[in-house]
LUMLO-532205 format. One record per residue: residue number from 1; x negated, y, z negated of N, C-alpha, C in turn. Coordinates in nm, 3 decimals. Last residue first. Layout:
BEGIN
roba,nxx,nyy,nzz,caxx,cayy,cazz,cxx,cyy,czz
NUM,X,Y,Z,X,Y,Z,X,Y,Z;
...
***
This chain:
BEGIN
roba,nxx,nyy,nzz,caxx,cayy,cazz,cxx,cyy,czz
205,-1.842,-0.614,1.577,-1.888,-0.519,1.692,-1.878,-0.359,1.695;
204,-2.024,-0.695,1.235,-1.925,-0.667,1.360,-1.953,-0.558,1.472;
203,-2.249,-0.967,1.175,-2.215,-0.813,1.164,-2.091,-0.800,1.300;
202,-2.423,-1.181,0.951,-2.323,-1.158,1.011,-2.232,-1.011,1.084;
201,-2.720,-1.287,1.015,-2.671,-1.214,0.962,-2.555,-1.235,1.032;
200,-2.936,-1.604,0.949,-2.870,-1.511,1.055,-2.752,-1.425,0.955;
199,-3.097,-1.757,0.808,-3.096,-1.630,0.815,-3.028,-1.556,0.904;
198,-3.011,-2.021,0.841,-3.085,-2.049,0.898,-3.145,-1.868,0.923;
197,-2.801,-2.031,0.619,-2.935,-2.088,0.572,-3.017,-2.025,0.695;
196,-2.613,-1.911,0.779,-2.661,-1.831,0.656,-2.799,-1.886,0.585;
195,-2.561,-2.125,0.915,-2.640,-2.059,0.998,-2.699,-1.959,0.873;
194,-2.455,-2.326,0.724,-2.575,-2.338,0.810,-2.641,-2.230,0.885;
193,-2.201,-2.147,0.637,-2.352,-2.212,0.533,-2.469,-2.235,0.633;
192,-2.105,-2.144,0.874,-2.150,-2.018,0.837,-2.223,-2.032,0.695;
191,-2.005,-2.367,0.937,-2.092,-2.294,1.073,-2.149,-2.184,0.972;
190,-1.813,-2.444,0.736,-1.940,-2.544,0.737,-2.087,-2.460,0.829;
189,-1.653,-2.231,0.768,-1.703,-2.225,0.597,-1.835,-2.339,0.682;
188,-1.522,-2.343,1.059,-1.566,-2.182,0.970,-1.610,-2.194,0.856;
187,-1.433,-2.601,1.051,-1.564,-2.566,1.110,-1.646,-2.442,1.043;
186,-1.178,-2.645,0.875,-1.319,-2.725,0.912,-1.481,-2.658,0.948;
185,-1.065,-2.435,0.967,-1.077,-2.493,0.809,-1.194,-2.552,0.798;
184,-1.021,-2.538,1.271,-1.103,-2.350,1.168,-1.138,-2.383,1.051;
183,-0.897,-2.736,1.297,-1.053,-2.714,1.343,-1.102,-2.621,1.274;
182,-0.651,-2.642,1.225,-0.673,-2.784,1.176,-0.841,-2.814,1.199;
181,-0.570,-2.377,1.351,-0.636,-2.409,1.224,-0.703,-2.549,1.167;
180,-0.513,-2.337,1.588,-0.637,-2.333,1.579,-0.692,-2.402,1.409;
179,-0.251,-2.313,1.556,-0.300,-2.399,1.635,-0.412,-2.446,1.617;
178,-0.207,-2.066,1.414,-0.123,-2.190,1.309,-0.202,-2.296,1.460;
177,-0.484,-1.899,1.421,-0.366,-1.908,1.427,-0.321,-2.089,1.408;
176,-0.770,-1.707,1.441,-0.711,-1.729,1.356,-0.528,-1.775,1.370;
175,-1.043,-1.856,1.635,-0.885,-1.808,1.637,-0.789,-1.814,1.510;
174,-1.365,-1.726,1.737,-1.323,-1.859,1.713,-1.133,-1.771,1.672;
173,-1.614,-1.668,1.973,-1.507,-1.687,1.927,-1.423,-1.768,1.850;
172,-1.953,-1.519,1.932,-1.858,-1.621,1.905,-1.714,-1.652,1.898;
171,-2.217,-1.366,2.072,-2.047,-1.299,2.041,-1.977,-1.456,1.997;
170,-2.539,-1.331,1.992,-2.451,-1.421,2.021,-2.247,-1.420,1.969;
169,-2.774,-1.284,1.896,-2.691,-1.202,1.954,-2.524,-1.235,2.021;
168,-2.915,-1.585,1.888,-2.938,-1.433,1.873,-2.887,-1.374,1.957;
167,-2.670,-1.853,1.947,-2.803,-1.837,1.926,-2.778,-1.649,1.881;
166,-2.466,-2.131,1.985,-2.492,-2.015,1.909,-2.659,-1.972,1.908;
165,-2.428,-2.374,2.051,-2.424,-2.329,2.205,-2.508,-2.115,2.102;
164,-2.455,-2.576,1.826,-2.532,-2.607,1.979,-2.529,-2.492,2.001;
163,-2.202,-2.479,1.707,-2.381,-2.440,1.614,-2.479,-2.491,1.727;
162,-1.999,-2.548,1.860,-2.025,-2.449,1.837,-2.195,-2.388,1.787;
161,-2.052,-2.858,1.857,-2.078,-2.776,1.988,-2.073,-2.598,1.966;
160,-2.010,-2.910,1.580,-2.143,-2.943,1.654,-2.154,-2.867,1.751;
159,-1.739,-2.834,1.596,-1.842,-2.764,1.450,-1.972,-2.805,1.559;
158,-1.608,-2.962,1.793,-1.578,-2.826,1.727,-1.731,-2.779,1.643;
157,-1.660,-3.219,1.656,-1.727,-3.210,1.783,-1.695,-3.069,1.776;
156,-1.531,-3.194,1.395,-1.675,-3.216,1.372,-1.721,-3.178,1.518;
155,-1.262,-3.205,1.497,-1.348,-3.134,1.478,-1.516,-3.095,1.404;
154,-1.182,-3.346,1.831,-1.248,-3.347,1.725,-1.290,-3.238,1.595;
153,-0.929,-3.157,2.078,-1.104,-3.196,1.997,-1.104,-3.179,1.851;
152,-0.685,-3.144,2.108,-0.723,-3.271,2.141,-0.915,-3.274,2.068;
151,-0.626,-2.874,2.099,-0.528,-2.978,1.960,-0.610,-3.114,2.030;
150,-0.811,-2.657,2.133,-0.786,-2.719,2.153,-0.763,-2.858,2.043;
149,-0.876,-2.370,1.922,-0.792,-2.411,2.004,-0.750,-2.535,2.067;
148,-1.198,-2.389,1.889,-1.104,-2.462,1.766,-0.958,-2.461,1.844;
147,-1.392,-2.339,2.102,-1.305,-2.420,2.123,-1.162,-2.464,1.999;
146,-1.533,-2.139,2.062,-1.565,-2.285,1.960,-1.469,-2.357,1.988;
145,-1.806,-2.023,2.287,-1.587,-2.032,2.280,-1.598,-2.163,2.180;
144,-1.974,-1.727,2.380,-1.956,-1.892,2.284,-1.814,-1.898,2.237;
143,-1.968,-1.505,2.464,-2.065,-1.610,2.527,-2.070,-1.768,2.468;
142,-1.740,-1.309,2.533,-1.809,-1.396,2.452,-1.885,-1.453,2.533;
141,-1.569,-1.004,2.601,-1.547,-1.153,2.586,-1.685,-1.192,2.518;
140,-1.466,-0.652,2.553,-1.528,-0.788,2.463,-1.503,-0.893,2.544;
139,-1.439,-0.363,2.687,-1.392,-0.497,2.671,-1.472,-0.582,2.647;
138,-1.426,-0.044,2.511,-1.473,-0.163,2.522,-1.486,-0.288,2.572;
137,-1.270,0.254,2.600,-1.275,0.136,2.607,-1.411,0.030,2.594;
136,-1.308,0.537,2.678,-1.363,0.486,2.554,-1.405,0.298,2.493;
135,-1.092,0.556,2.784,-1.202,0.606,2.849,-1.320,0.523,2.798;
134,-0.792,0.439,2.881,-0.899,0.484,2.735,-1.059,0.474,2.776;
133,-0.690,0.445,3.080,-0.589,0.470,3.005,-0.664,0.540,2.902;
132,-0.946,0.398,3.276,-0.832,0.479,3.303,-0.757,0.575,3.166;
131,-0.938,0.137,3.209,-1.093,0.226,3.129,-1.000,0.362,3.181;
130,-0.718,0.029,3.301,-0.782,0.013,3.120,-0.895,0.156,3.097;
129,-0.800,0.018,3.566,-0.682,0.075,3.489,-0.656,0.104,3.329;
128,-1.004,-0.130,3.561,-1.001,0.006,3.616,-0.907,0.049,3.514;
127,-0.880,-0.433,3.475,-1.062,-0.290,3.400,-1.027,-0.168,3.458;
126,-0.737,-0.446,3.660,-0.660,-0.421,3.539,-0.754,-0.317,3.440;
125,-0.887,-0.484,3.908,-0.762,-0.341,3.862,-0.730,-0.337,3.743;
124,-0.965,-0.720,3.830,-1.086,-0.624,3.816,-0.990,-0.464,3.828;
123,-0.793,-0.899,3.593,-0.832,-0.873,3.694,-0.914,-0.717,3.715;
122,-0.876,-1.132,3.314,-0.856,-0.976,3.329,-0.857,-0.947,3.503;
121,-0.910,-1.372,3.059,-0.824,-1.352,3.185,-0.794,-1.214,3.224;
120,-0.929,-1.454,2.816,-1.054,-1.394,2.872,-1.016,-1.418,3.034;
119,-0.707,-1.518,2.690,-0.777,-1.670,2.750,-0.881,-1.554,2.830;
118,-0.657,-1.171,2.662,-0.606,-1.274,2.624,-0.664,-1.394,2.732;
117,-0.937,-0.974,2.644,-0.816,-0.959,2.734,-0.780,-1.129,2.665;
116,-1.047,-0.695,2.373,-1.077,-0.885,2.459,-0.926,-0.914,2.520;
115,-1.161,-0.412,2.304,-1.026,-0.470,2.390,-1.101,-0.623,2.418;
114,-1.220,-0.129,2.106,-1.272,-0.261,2.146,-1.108,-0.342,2.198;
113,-1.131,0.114,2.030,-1.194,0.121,2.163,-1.176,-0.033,2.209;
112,-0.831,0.123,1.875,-0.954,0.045,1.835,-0.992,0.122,1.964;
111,-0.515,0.144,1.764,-0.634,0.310,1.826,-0.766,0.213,1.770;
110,-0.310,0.011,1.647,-0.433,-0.064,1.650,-0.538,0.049,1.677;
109,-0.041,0.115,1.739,-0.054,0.030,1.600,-0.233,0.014,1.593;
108,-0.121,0.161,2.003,-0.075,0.259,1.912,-0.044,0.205,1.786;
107,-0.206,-0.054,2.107,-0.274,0.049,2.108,-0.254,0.124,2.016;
106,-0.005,-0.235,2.160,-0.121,-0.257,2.093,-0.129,-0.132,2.043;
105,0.108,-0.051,2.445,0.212,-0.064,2.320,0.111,-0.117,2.195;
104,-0.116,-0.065,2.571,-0.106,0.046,2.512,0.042,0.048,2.411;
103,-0.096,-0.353,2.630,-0.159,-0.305,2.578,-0.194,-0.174,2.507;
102,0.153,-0.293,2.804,0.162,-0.390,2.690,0.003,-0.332,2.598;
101,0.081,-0.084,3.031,0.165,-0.129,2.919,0.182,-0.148,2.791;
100,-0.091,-0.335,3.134,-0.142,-0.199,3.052,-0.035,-0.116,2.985;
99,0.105,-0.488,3.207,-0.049,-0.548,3.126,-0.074,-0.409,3.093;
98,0.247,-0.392,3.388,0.295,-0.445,3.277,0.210,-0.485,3.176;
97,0.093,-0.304,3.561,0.173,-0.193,3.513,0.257,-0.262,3.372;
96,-0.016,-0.511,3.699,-0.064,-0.413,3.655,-0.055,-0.334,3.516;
95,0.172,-0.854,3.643,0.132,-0.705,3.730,0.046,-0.596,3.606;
94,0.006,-1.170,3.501,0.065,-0.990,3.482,0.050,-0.858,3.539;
93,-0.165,-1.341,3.546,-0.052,-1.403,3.592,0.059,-1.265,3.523;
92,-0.426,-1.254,3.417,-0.422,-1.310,3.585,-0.205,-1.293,3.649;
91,-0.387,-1.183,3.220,-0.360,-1.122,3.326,-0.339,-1.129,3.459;
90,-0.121,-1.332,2.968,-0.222,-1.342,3.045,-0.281,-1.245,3.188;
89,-0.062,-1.161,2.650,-0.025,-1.145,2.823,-0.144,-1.219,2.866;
88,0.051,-1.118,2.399,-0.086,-1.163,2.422,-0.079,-1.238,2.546;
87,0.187,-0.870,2.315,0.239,-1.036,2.406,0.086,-1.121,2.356;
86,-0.051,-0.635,2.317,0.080,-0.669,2.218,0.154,-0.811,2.212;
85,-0.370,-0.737,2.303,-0.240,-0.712,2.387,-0.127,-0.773,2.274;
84,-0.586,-0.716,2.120,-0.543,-0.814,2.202,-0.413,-0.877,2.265;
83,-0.769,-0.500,2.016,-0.656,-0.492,2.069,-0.663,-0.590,2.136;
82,-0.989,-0.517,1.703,-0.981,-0.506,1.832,-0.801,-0.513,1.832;
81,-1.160,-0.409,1.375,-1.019,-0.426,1.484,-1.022,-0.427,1.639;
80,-1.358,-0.500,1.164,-1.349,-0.425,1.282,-1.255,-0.498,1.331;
79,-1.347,-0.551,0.785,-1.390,-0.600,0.902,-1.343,-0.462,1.045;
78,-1.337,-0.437,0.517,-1.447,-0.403,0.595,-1.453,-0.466,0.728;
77,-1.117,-0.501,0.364,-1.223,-0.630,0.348,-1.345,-0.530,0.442;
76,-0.876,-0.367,0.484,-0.955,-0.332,0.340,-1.107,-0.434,0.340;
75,-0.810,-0.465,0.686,-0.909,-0.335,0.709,-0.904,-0.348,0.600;
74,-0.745,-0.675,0.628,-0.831,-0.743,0.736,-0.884,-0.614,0.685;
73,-0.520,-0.618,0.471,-0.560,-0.656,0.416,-0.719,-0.673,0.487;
72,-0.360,-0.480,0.670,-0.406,-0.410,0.587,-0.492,-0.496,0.509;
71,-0.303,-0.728,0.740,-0.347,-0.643,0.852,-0.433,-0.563,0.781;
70,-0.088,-0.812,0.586,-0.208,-0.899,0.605,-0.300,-0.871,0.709;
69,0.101,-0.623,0.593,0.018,-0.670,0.504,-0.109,-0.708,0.504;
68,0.243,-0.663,0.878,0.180,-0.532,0.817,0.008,-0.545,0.682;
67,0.316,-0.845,1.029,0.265,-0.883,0.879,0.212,-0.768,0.876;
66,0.472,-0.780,1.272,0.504,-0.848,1.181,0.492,-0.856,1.022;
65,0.275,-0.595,1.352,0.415,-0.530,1.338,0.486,-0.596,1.224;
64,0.069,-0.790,1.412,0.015,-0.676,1.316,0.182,-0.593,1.260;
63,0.224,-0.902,1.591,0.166,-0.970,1.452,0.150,-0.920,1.365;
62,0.196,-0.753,1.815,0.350,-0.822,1.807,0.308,-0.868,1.650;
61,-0.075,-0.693,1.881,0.021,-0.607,1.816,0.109,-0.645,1.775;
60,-0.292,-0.926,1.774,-0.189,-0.919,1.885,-0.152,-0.775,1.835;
59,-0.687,-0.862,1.718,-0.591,-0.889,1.713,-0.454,-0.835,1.779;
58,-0.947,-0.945,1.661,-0.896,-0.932,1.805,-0.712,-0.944,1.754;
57,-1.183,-0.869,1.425,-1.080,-0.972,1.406,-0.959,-0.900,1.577;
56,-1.503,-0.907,1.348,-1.427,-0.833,1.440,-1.295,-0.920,1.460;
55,-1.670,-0.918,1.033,-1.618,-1.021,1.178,-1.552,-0.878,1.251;
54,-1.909,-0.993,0.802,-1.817,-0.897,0.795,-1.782,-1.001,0.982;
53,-1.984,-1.223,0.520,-1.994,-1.180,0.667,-1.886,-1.063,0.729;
52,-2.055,-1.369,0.283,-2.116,-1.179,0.286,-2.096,-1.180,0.466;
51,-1.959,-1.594,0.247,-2.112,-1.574,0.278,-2.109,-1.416,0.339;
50,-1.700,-1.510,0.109,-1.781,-1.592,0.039,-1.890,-1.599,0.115;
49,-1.569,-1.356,0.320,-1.630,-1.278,0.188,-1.718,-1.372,0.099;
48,-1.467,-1.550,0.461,-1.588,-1.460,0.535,-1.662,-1.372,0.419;
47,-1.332,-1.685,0.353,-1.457,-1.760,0.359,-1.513,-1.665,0.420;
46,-1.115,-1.506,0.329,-1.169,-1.536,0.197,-1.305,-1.622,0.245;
45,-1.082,-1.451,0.581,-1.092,-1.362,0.560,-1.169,-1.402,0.373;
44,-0.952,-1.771,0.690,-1.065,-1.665,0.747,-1.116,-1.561,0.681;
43,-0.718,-1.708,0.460,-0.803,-1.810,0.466,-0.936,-1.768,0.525;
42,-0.577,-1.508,0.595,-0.626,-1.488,0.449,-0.720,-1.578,0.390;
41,-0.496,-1.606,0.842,-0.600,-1.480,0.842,-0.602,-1.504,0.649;
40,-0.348,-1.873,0.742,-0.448,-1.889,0.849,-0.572,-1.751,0.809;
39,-0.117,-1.728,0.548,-0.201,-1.853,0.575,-0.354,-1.862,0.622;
38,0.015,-1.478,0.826,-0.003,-1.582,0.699,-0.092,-1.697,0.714;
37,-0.188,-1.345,1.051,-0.029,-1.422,1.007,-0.073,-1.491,0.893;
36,-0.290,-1.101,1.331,-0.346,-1.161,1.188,-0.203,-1.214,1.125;
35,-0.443,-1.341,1.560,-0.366,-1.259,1.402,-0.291,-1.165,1.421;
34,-0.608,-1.347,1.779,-0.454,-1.421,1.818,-0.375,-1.378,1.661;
33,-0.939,-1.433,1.735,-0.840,-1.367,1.814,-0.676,-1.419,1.737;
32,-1.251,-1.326,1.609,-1.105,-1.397,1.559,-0.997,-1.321,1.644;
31,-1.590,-1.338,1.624,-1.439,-1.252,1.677,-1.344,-1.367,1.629;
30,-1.920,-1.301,1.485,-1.809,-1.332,1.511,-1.659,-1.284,1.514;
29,-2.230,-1.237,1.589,-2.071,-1.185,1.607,-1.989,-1.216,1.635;
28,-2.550,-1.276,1.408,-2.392,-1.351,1.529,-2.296,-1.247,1.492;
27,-2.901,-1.211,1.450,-2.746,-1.165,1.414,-2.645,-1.228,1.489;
26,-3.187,-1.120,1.448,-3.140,-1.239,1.434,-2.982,-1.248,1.402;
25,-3.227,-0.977,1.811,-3.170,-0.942,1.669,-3.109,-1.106,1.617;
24,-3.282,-1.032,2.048,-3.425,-0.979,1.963,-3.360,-1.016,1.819;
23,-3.086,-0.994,2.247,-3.123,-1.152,2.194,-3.227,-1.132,2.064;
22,-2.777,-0.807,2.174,-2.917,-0.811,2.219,-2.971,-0.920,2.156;
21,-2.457,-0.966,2.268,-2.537,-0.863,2.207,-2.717,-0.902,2.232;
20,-2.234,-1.058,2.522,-2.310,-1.044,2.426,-2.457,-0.967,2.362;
19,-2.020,-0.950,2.716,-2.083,-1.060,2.670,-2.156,-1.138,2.544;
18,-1.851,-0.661,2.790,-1.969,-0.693,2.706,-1.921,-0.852,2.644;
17,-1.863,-0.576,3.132,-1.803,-0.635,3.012,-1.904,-0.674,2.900;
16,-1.977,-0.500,3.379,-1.950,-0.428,3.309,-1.867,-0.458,3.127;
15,-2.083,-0.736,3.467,-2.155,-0.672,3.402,-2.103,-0.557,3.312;
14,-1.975,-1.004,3.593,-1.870,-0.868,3.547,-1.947,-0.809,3.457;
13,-2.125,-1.141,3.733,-2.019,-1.064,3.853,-1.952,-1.007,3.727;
12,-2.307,-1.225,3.539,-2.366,-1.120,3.670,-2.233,-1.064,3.707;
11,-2.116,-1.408,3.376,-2.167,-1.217,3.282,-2.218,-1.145,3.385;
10,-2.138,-1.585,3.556,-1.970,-1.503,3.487,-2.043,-1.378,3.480;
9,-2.396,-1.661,3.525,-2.345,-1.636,3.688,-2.203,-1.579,3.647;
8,-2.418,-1.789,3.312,-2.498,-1.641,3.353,-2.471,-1.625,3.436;
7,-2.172,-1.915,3.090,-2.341,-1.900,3.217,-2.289,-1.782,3.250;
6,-2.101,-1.911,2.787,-2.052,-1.879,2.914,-2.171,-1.873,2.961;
5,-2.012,-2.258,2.628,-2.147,-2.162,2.679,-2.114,-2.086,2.804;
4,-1.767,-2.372,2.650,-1.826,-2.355,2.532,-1.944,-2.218,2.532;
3,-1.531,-2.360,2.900,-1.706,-2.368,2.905,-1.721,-2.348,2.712;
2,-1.252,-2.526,2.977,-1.331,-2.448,2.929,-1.456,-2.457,2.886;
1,-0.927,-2.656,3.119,-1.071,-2.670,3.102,-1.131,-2.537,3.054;
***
């Protein structure tokens, strides 16, 4: 199970995480986790240049090692890099010492501040231990999950519940990977004519 709209009772007990951006500004921020791999990130990356959007792309280390290329390709376009653990580790279910770790194995292919913990699963030692390693640290989750991950939704219901739950300031996730795609194709080029009509800008974190 998963919320589309994170409530306001998540973002109170972990204030220290960034949620989302200031409501004043007519602007979305959209994140792409789980890249960057053939196919899928070059696709994302050509509809983001067709409505002038720049993104924050969350990406594995294990991937970036892989496709060198298509990494280089994310930082030529102007977008922003996050670290989304080398494994892409859950934390709940990863000692300490192995989650930070792993992430500082990221790290050193990636030297981003910005960190989104994998299924937005972090224990509150693991933040310590993170802001510990990199002072500097960021951690990202969202306030809008488009769900394109799940192989059982629709994706028109994908596209509707995403442009529902989106408003000003608003962190979006959506996933560049061979799972996510059968919804991404779909939804990403249709979410970003409509909202480009509706003047919202696109900018990274």
């Amino acid at each position: 199970m998963y919320l589309t709209k994170t409530p306001w009772l998540l973002k109170a007990l972990y204030p220290q995480l960034l949620w989302n951006k200031p409501r004043n500004r007519h602007t979305l921020y959209l994140t792409f986790d789980d890249g960057p791999i053939p196919e899928v990130t070059p696709f994302v990356l050509d509809t983001l240049q067709r409505y002038q959007a720049k993104a924050t792309f969350f990406c594995i280390g294990d991937n970036v090692q892989k496709h060198p290329e298509i990494f280089a390709q994310v930082q030529a376009a102007g977008h922003v890099i996050g670290n989304h653990t080398f494994n892409h580790l859950k934390g709940w279910a990863t000692g300490n010492q192995v989650y930070t770790d792993n992430y500082k194995q990221a790290d050193t292919l990636l030297n981003t501040p910005l960190f989104r913990p994998p299924y937005g699963r972090i224990k509150r030692s693991q933040i310590k231990l993170l802001k510990q390693v990199r002072p500097d640290i960021s951690i990202v989750m969202w306030d809008v999950l488009s769900g394109d991950f799940d192989v059982n939704l629709d994706p028109e219901k994908c596209l509707k519940q995403t442009l529902k739950h989106a408003e000003n300031g608003s962190v979006v996730v959506f996933h560049d990977s061979m799972k996510a795609f059968p919804r991404l194709k779909y939804v990403l080029p249709k979410a970003l004519e409509l909202w480009q009509k509706k003047g919202y800008e696109f900018k990274t974190l």
